[in-house]
N, C-alpha and C positions, 0 to 999 in steps of 0.2 A: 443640570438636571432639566427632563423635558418633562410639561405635563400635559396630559392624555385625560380630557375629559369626554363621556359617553351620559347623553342625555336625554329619556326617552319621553314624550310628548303625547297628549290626546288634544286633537283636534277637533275639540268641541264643537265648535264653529261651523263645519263641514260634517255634517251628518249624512248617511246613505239614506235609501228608503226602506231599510227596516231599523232609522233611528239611532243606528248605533256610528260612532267616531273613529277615524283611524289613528292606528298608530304610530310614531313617525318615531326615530331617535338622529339625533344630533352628533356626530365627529368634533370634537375642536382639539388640534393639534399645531403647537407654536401660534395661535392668533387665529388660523386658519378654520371655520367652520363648514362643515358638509352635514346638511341632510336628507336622510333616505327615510324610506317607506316600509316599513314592516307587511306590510299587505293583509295587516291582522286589524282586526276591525272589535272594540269592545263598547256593550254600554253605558255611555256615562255616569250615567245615574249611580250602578253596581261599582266603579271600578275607581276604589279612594288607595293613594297611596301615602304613607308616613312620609312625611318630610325627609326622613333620612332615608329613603328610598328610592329618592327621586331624582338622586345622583352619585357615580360612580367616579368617583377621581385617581387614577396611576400615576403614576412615574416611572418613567421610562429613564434608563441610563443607556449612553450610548457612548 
């Protein structure tokens, strides 16, 4: 069994100039990590998510 984790990220750190963080999420597949750029930009301040929202874990059968 393979697992497929998707992990999406604000980039606090890296604000634009109207303040707000982009959004970034994460690949990790066998060990393997990649991540991309949503090109979607939110305020930090506004944007809380649950713990339990804050990751998506699959399984892959191949």
């Amino acid at each position: 069994m393979n697992e497929l984790s998707i992990v999406f990220l604000l980039q606090k750190e890296k604000l634009n100039k109207q303040g707000k963080c982009p959004i970034k999420y994460r690949i990790t597949f066998h060990q393997d990590r990649k991540e991309f750029s949503t090109e979607l930009f939110v305020n930090p301040k506004v944007q809380k998510a649950k713990p339990s929202m804050k990751k998506t874990v699959l399984s892959i059968h191949s």
